[in-house]
Structure formats: C-alpha cells, structure tokens
N, CA, C and O of each residue as an XYZ file, in Angstrom:
860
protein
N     -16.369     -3.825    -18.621
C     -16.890     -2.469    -18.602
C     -16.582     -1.783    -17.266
O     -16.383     -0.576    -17.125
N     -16.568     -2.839    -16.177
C     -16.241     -1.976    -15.060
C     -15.234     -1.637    -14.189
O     -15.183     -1.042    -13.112
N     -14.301     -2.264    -15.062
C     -12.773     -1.838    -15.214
C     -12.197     -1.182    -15.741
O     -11.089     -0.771    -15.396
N     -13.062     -0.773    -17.179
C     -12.726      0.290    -18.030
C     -12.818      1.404    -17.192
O     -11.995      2.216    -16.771
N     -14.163      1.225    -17.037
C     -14.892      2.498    -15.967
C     -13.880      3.216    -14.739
O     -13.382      4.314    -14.491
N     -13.919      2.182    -14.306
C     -12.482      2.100    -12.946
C     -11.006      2.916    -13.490
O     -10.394      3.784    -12.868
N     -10.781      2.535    -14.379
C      -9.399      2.717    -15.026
C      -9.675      4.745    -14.870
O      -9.345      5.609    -14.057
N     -10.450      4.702    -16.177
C     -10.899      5.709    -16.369
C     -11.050      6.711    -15.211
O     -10.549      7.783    -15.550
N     -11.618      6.755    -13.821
C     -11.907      7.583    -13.276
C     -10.630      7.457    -12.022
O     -10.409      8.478    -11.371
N      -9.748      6.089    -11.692
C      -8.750      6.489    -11.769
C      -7.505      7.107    -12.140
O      -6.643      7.340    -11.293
N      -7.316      7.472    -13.731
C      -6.434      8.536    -14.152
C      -6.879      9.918    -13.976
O      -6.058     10.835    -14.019
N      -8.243     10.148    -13.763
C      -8.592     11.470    -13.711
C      -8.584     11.546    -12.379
O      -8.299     12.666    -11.957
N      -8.866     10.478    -11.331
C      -8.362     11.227     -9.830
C      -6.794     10.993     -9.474
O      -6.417     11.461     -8.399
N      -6.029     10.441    -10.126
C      -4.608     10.345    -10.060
C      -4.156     11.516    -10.221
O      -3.388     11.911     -9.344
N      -4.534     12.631    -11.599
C      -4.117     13.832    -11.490
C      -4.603     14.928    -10.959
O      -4.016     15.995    -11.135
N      -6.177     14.824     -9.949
C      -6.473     15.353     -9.075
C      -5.940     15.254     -7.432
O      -6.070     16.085     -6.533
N      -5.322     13.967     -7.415
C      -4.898     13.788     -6.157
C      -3.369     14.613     -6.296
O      -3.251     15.499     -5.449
N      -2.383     14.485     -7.074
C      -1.479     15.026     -7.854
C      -1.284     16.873     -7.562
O      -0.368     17.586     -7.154
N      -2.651     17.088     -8.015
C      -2.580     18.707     -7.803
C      -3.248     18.862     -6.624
O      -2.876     19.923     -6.122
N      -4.125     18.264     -5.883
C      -4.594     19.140     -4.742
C      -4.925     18.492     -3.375
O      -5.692     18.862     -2.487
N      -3.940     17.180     -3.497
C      -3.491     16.419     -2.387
C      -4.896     15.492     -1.771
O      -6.071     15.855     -1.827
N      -4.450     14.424     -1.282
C      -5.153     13.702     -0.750
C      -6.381     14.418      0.196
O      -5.946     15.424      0.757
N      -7.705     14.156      0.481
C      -8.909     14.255      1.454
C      -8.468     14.261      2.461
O      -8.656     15.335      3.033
N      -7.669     13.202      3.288
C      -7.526     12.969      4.882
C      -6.435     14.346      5.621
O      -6.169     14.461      6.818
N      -6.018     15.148      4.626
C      -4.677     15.919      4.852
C      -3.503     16.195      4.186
O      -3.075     15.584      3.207
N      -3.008     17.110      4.730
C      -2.074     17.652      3.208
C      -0.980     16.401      2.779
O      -0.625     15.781      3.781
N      -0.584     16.073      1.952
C       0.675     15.730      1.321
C       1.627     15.925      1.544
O       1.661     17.113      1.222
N       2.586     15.699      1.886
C       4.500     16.396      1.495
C       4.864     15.670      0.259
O       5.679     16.153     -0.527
N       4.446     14.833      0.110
C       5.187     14.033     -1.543
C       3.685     13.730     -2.406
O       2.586     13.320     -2.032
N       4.293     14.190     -3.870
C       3.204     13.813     -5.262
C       3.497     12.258     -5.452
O       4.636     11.797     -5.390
N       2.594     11.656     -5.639
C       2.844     10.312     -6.607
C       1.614      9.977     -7.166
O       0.453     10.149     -6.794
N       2.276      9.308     -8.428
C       1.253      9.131     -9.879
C       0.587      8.024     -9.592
O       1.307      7.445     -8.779
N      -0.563      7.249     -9.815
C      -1.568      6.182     -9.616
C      -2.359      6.058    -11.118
O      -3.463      6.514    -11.413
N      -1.338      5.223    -12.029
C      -1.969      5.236    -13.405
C      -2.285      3.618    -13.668
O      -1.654      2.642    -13.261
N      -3.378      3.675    -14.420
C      -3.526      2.164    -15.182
C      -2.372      1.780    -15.845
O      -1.941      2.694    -16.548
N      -1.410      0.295    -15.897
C      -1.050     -0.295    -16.591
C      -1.585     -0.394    -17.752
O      -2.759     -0.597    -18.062
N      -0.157     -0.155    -18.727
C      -0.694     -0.939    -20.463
C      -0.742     -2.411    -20.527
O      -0.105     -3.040    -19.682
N      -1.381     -2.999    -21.374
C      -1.446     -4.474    -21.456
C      -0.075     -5.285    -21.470
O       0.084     -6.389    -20.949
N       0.635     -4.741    -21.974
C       2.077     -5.694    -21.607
C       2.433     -5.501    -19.977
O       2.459     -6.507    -19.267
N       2.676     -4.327    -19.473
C       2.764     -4.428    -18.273
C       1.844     -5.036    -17.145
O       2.305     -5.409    -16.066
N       0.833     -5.089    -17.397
C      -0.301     -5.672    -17.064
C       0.160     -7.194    -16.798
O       0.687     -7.637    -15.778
N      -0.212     -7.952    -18.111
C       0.414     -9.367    -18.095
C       1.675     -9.638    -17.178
O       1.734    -10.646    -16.474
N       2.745     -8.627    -17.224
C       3.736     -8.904    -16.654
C       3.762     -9.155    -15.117
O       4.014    -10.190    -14.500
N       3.493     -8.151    -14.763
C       2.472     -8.230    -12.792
C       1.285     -8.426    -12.376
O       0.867     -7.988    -11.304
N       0.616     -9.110    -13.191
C      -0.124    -10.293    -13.065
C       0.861    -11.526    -12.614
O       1.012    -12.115    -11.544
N       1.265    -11.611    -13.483
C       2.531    -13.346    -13.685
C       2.995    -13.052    -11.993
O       2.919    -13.872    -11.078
N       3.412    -11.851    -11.923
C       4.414    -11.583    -10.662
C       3.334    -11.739     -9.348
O       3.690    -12.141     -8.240
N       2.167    -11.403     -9.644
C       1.317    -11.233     -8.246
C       0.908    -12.551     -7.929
O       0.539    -12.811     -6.784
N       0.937    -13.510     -8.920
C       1.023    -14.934     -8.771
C       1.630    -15.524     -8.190
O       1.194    -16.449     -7.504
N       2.639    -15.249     -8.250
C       3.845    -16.140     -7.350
C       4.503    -14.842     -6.120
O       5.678    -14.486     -6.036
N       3.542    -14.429     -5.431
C       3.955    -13.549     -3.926
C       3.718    -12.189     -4.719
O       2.602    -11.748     -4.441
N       4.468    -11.318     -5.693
C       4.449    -10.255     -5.458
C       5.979    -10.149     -5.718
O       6.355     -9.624     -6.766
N       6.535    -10.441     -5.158
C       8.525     -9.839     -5.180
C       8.847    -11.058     -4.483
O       8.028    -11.856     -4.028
N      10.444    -11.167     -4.421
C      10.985    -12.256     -3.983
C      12.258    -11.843     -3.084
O      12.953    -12.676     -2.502
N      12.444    -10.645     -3.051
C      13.532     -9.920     -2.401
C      13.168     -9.728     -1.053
O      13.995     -8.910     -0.650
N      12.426    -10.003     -0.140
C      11.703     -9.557      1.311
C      11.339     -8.016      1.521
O      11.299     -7.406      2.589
N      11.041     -7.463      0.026
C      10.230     -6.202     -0.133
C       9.069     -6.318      0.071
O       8.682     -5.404      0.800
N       7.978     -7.270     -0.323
C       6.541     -7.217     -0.664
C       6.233     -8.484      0.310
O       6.772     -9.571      0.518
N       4.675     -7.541      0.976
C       4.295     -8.694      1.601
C       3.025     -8.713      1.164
O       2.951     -7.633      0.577
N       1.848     -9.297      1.055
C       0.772     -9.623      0.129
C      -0.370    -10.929      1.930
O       0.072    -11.919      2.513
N      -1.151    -10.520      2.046
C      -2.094    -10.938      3.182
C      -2.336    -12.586      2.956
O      -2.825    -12.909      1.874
N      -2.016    -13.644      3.926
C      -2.861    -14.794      3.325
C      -3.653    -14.659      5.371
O      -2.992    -14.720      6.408
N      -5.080    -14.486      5.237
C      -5.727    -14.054      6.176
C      -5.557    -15.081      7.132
O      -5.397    -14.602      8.255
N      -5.530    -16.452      7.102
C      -5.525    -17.613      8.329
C      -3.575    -17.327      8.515
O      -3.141    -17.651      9.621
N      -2.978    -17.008      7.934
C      -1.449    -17.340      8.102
C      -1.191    -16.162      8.999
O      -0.840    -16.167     10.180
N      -1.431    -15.174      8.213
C      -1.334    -13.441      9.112
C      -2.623    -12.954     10.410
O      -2.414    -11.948     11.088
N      -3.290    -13.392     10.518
C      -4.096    -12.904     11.857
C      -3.239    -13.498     13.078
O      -2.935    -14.674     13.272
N      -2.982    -12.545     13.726
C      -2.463    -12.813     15.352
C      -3.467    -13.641     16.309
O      -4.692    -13.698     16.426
N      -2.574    -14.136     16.818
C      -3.315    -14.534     18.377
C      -4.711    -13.724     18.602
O      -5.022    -12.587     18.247
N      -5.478    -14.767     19.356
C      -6.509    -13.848     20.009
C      -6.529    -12.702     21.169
O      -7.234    -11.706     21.327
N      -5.468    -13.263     21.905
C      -4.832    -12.200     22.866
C      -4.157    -11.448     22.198
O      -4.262    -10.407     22.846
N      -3.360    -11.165     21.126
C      -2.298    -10.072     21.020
C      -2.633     -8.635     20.822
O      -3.721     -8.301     20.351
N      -2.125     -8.159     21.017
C      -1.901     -6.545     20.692
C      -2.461     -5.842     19.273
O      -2.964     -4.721     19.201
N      -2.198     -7.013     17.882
C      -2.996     -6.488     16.971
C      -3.694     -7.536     15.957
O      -3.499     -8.744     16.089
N      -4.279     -7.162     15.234
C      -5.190     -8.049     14.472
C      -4.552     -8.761     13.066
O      -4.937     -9.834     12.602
N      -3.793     -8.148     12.666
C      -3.317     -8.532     11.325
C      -1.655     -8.323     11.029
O      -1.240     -7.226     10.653
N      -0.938     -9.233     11.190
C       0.748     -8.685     10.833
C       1.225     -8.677     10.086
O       0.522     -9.391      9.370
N       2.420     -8.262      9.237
C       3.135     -8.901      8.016
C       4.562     -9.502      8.262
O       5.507     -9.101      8.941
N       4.387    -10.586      7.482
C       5.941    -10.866      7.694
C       7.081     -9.591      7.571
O       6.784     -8.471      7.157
N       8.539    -10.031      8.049
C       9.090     -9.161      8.213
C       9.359     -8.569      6.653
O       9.154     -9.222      5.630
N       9.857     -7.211      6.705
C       9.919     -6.432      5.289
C      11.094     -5.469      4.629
O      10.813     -4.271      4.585
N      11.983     -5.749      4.271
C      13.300     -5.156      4.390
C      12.877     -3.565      3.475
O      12.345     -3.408      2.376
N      13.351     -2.629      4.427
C      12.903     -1.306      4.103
C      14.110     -0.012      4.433
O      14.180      0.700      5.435
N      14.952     -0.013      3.266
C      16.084      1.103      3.762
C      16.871      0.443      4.932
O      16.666     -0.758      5.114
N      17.451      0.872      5.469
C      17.915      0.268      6.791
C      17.892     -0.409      7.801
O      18.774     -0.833      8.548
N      16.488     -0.510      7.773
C      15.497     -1.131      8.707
C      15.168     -2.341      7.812
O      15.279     -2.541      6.602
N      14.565     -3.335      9.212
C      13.652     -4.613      8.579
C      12.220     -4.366      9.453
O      12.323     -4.313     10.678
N      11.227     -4.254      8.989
C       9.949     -3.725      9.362
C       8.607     -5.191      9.647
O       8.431     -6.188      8.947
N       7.717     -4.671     11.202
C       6.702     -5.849     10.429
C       5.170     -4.340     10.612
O       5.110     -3.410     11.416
N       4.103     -4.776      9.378
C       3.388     -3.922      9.327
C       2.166     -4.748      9.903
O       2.089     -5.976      9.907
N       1.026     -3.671     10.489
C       0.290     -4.558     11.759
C      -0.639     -3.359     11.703
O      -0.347     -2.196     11.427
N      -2.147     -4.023     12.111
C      -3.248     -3.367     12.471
C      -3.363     -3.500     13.758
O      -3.520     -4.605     14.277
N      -3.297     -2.346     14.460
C      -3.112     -2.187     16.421
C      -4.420     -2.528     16.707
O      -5.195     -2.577     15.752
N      -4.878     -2.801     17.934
C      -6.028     -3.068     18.364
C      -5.741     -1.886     19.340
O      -4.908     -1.821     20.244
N      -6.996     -0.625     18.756
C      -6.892      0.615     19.863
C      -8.286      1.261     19.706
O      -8.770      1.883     18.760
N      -8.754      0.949     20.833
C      -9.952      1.924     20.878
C     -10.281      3.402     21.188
O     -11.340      3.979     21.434
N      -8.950      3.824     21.084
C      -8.855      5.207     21.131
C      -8.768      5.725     19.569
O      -9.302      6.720     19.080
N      -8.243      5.109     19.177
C      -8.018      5.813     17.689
C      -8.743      4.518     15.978
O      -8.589      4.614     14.761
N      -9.350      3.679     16.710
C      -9.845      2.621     16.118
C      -8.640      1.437     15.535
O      -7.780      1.068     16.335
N      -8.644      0.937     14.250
C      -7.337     -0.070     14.108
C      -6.266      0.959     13.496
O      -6.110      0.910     12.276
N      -5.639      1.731     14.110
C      -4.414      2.362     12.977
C      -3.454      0.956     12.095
O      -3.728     -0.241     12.016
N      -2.458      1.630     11.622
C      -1.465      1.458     10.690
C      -0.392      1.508     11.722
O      -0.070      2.633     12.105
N       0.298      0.335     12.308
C       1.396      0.147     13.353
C       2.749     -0.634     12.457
O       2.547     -1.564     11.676
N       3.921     -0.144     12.700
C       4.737     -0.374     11.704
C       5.770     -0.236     12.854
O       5.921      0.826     13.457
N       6.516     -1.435     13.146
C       7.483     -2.173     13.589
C       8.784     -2.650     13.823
O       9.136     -3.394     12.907
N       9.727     -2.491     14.798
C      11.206     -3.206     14.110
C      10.800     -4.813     14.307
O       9.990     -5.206     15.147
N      11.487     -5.627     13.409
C      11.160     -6.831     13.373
C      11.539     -7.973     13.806
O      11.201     -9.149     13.669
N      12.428     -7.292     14.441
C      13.640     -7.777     15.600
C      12.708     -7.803     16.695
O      12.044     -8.784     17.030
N      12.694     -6.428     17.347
C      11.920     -6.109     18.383
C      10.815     -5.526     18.237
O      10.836     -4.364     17.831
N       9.547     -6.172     18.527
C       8.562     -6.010     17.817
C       7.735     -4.806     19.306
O       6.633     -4.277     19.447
N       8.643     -4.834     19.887
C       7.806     -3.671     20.617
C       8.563     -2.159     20.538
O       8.193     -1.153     21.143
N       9.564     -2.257     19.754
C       9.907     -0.958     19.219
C       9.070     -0.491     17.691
O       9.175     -0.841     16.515
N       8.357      0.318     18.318
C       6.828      0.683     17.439
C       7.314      2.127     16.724
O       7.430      3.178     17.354
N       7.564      1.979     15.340
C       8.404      2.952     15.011
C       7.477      4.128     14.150
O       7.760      5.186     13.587
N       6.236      3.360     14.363
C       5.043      4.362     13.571
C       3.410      4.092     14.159
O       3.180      2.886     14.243
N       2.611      4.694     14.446
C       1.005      4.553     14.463
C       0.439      5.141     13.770
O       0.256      6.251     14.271
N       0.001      5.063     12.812
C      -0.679      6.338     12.397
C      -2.498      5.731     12.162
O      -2.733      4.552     11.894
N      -3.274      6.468     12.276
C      -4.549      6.827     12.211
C      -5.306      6.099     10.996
O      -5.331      6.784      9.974
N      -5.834      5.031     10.922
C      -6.088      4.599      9.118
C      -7.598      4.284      9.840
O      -7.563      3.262      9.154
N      -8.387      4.226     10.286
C      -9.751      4.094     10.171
C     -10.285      2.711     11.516
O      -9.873      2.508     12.658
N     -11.257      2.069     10.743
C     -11.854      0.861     11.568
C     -11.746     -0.642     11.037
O     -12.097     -1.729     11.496
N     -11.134     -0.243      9.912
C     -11.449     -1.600      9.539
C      -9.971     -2.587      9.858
O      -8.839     -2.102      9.847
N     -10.272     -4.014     10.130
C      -8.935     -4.620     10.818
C      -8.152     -5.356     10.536
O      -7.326     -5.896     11.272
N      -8.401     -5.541      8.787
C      -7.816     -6.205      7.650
C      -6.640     -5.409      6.808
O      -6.886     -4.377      6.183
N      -5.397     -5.984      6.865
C      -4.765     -5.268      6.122
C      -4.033     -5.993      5.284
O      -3.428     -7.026      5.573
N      -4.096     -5.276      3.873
C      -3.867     -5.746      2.714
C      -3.021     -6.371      2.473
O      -3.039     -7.601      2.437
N      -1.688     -5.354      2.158
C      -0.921     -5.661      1.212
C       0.143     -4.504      1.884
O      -0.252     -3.614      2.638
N       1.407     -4.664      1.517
C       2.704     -3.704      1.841
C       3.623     -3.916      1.687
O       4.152     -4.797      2.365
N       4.519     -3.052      0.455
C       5.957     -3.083     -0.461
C       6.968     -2.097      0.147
O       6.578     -1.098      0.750
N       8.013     -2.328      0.017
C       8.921     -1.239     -0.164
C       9.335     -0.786     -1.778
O       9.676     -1.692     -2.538
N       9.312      0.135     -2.105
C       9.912      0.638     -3.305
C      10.883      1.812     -3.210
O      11.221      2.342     -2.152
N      11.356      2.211     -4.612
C      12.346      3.065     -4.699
C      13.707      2.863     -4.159
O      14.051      2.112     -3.246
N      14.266      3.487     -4.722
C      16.127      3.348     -4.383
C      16.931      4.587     -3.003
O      16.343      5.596     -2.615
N      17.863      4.292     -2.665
C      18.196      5.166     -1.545
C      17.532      5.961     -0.940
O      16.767      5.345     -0.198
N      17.357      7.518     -0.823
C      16.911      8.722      0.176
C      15.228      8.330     -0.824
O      14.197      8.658     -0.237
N      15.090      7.729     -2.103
C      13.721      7.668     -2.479
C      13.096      6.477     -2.111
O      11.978      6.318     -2.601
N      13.496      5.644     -1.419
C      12.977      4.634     -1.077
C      11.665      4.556     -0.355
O      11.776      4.905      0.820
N      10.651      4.257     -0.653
C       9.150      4.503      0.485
C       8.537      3.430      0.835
O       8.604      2.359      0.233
N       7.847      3.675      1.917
C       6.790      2.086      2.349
C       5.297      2.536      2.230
O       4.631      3.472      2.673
N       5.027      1.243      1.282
C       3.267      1.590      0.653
C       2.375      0.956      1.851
O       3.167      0.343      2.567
N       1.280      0.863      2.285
C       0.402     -0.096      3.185
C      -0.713      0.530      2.398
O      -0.981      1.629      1.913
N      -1.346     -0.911      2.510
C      -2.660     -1.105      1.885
C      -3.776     -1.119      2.723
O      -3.943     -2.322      2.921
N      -4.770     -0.429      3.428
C      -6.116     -1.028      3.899
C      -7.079     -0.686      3.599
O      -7.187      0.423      3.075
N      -8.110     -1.453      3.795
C      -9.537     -0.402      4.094
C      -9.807      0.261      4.746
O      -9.047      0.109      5.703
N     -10.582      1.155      4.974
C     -11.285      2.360      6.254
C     -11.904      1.938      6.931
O     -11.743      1.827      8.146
N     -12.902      1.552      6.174
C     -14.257      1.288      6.439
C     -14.367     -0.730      6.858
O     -13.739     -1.566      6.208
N     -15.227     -1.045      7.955
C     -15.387     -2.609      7.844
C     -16.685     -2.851      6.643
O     -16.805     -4.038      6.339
N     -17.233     -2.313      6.241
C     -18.335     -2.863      5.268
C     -18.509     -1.877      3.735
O     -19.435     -1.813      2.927
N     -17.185     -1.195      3.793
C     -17.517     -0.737      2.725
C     -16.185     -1.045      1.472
O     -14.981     -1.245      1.636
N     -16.782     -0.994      0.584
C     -15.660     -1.794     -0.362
C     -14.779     -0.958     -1.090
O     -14.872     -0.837     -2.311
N     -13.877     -0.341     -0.366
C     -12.780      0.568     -0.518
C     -11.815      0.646      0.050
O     -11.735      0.291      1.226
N     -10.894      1.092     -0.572
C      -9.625      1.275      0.145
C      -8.859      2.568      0.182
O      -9.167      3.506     -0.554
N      -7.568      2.638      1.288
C      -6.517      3.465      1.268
C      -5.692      3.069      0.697
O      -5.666      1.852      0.515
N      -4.715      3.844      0.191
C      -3.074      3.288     -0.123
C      -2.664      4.734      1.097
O      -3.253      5.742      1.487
N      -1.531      4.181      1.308
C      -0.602      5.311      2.558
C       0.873      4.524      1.814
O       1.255      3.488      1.270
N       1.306      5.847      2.250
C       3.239      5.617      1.747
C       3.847      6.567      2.829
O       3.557      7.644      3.350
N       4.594      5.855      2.887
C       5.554      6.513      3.982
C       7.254      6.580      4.033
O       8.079      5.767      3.614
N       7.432      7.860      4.706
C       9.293      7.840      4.030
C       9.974      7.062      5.156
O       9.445      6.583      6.159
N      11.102      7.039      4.829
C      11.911      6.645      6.310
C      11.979      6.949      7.315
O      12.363      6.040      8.052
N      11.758      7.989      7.856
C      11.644      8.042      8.826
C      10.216      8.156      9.163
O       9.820      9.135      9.795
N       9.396      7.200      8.775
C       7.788      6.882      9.085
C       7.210      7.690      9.324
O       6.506      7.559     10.326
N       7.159      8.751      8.716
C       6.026      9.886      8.301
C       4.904      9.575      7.315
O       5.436      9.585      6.205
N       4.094      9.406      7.237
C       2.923      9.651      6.431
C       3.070     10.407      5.718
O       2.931     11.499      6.270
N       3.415     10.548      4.158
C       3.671     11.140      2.986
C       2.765     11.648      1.817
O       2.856     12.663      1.126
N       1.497     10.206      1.814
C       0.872     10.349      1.021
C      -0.225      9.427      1.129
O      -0.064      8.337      1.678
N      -1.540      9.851      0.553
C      -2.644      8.872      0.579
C      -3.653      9.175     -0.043
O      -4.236     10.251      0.083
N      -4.067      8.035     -0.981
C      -4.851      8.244     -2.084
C      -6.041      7.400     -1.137
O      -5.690      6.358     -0.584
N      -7.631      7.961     -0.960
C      -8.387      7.403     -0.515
C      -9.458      7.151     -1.254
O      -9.345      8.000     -2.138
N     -10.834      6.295     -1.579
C     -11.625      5.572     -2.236
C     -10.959      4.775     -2.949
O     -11.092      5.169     -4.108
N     -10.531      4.176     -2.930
C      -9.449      3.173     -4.152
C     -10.379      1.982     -4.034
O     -10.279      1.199     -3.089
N     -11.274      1.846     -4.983
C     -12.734      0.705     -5.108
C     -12.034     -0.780     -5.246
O     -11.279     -1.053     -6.179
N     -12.397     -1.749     -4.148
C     -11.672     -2.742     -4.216
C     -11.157     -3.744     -2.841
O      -9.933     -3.651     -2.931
N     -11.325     -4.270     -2.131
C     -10.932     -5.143     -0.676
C      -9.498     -5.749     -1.111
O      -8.630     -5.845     -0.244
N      -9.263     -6.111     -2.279
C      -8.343     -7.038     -2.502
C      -6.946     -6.636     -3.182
O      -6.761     -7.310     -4.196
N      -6.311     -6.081     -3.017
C      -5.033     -5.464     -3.511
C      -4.363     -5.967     -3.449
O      -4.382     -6.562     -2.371
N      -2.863     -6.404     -4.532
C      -1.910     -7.373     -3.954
C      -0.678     -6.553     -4.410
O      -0.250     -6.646     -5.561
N      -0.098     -5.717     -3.441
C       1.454     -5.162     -3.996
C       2.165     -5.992     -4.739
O       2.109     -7.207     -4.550
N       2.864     -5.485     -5.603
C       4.094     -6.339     -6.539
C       4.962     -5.271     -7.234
O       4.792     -4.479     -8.161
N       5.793     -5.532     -6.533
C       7.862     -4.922     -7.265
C       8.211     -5.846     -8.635
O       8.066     -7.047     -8.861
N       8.565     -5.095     -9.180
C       9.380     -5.707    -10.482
C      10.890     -4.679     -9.995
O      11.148     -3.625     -9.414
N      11.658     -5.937    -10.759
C      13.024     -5.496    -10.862
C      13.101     -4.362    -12.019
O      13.998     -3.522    -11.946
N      12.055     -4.326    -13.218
C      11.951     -4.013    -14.587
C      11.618     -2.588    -14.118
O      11.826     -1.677    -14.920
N      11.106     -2.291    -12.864
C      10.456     -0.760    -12.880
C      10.845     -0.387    -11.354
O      10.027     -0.255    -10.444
N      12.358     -0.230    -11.235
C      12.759     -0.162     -9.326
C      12.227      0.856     -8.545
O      11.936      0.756     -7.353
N      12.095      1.952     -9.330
C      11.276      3.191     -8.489
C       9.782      3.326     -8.608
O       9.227      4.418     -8.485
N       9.120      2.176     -8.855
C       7.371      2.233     -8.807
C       7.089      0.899     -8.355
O       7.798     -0.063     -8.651
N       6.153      0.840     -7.705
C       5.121     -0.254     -6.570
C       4.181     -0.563     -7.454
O       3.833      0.224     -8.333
N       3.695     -1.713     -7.305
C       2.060     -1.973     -8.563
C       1.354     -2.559     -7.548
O       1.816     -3.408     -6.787
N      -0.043     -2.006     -7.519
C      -1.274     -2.415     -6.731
C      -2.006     -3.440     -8.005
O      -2.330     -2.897     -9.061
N      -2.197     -4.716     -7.835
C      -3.397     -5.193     -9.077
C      -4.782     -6.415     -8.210
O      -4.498     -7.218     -7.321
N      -5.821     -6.265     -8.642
C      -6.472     -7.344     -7.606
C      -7.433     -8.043     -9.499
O      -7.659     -7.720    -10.666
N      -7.640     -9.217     -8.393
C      -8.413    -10.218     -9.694
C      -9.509    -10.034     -9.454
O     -10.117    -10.132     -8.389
N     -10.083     -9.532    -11.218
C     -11.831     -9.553    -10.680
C     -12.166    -11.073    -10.701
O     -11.668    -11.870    -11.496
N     -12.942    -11.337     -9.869
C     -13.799    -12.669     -9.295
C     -14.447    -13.465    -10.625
O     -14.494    -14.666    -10.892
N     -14.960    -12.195    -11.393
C     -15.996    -12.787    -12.800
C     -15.974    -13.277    -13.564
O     -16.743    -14.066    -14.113
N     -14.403    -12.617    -13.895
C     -13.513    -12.893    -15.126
C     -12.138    -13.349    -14.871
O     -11.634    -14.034    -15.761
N     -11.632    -13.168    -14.115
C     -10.390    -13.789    -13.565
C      -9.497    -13.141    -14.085
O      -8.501    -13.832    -14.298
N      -9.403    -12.031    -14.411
C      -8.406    -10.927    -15.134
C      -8.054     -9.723    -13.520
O      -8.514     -9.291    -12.463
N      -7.040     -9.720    -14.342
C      -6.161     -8.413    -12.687
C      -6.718     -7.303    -13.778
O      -6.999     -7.276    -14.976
N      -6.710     -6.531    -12.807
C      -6.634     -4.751    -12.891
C      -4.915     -4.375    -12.411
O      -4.224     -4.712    -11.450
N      -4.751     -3.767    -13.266
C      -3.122     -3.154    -12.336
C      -2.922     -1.445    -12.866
O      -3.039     -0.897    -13.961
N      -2.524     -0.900    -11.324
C      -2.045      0.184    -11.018
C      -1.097      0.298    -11.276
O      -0.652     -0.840    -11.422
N       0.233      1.557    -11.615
C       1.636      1.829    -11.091
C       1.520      2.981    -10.688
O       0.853      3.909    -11.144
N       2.802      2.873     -9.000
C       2.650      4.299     -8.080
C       4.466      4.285     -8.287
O       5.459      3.588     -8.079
N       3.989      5.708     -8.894
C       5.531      6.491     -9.086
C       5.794      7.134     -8.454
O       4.668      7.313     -7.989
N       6.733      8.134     -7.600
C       6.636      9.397     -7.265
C       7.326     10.375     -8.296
O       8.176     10.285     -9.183
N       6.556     11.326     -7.748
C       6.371     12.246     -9.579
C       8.222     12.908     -8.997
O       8.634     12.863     -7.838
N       8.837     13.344     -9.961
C      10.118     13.684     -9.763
C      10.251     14.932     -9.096
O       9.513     15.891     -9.316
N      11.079     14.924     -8.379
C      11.408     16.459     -7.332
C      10.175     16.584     -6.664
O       9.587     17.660     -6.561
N       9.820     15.660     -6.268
C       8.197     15.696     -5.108
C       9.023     15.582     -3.346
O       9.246     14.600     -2.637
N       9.239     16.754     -3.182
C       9.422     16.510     -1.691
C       9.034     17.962     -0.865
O       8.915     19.100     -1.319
N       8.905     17.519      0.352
C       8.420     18.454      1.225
C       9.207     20.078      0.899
O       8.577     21.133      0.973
N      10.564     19.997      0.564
C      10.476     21.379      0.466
C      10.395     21.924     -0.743
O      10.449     23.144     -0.904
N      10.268     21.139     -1.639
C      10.139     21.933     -2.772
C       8.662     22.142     -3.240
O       8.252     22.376     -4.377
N       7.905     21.981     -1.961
C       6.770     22.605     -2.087
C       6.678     24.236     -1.652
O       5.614     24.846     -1.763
C-alpha cells in the first residue's frame, strides 16, 4: 500500500516538477521521474543486484568500503566513474561553510575539483550514474539533505558540471542507480523495501528538446 501510495504521488509530482521546476531553483533541463511497469521493474531489480551497471557508469554506496579516512577532506567517495570525456570520483566535502555539498572530481587528480555544489547537511551519499549518449549525456548524484530525515535529492548535471536539475523530497535513504543497456538514455533509481523485500523502481528520462535555450 505504501508503494502504491508512493508511486502514485510520484507521477503527479514528476509532472509538477516537469512544469514548474524544482523548489531549490530554477531548472535549465526537464526530466521525467515515472514508476516502472512490472516487467521493467523485475528487470532492474535483477540489475541492482549485481552493482547496478558493469560499464564504470554506476556507482551504488557500500558505506564501510566508501567512507574516507578520518583525516580527509571528505566523508563519502565513489569509485571512479566514466562520464563523457572525463573519468569522475563523486564525494561529500567536509565544509562548514556551506555544510556537506556535492564535490565531483577528476579521478586521476583528485584535487582538480571540477564541481561543488550546495546539497544540504547530510554526509551520506547514495548512489551516482552516468546516462545518456553524446552532448545528452548527464551525471545523476543521489543524497539526502537532511541527517535525520528520511528523504532525498536526486541532482543531474551536464558536462560541464552545472547543476541542471533536482527533484527534492524523494521519500527513501536507500537508492541504488542502475543503467540498462535496454534503455541508454534513462538512469533507474530503485531501493528494497525492508518488509517485503520487493524494489520500488523509478525511470529518469530527459524529456526531448529540454535544454537551456529552448526555454
């Protein structure tokens, strides 16, 4: 029932976020956030099982493997992430000026910091894919805002690490990105409920001719 529920009031804020852009600030790019049908469902389930993707697109949190040093610079890293041209690592900064942003990386040189952006307090970070093909290619990151509250962001970002888009309340701590080869221009968010042991799954499209100037 409370997945139905979920489902449900995610398609109706999918096409509210759609027309009148994310809470935190305007948009330059639309993208769709719809429930999976049951075949697709099953299918990235199977996939979120075994990592998520297998191409060094998707990286998916295992919390003792990914927390940094106690000394380092940030709290949470991802392995490296092949993204357009670039190979990327995605990282929660430790900054008390702006709380934990969204720090995004060359992976080579991890002090060429090719993005910060602003994502809240909390110092856990999810999950993060690359999707889409050439000039559409985008990078998703997953976190929470909040440390005690049980919600999340999704943020996407273009190549040249702009902040594009962000769907905020997304009910849930546990998100696990997953690419299929079957669907190259959409990302799937799905997490397991605890109760029942069944995934929930998302797909994030970007809606066609969604770009900054053709707004």
């Amino acid at each position: 029932m409370k997945t139905k529920l979920f489902a449900r009031t995610v398609a109706v804020a999918a096409m509210a976020v759609c027309l009148a852009g994310c809470a935190s600030g305007p948009d330059i790019e639309e993208f769709s956030f719809v429930p999976c049908d049951s075949a697709t469902k099953a299918e990235i389930a199977l996939l979120a099982e075994f990592g998520g993707g297998t191409d060094g697109r998707v990286w998916n949190i295992n919390k003792d493997r990914d927390r940094a040093a106690k000394d380092a610079a940030v709290w949470y890293e991802s392995a490296p992430i092949r993204f357009g041209t670039n190979t990327v690592c995605v990282s929660v900064a430790k900054s008390k000026r702006t709380g934990s942003p969204i720090q995004i990386a060359d992976a080579v040189s991890r002090s060429q910091i090719l993005c910060c952006h602003d994502a809240g307090h909390s110092i856990v970070l999810q999950c993060a894919a690359a999707f889409g093909r050439g000039a559409d290619e985008r990078l998703m990151v997953v976190k929470p805002k909040a440390t005690y509250r049980n919600e999340s962001v999704i943020h996407i970002f273009d190549q040249s690490f702009t902040c594009v888009w962000e769907m905020e309340h997304v009910p849930g701590r546990s998100w696990r990105a997953v690419v299929s080869p079957r669907f190259p221009d959409s990302v799937f968010l799905c997490q397991k409920d605890l109760g029942t042991g069944e995934y929930e799954c998302y797909q994030i499209t970007k809606a066609a001719g969604s770009t900054e100037e053709s707004k």
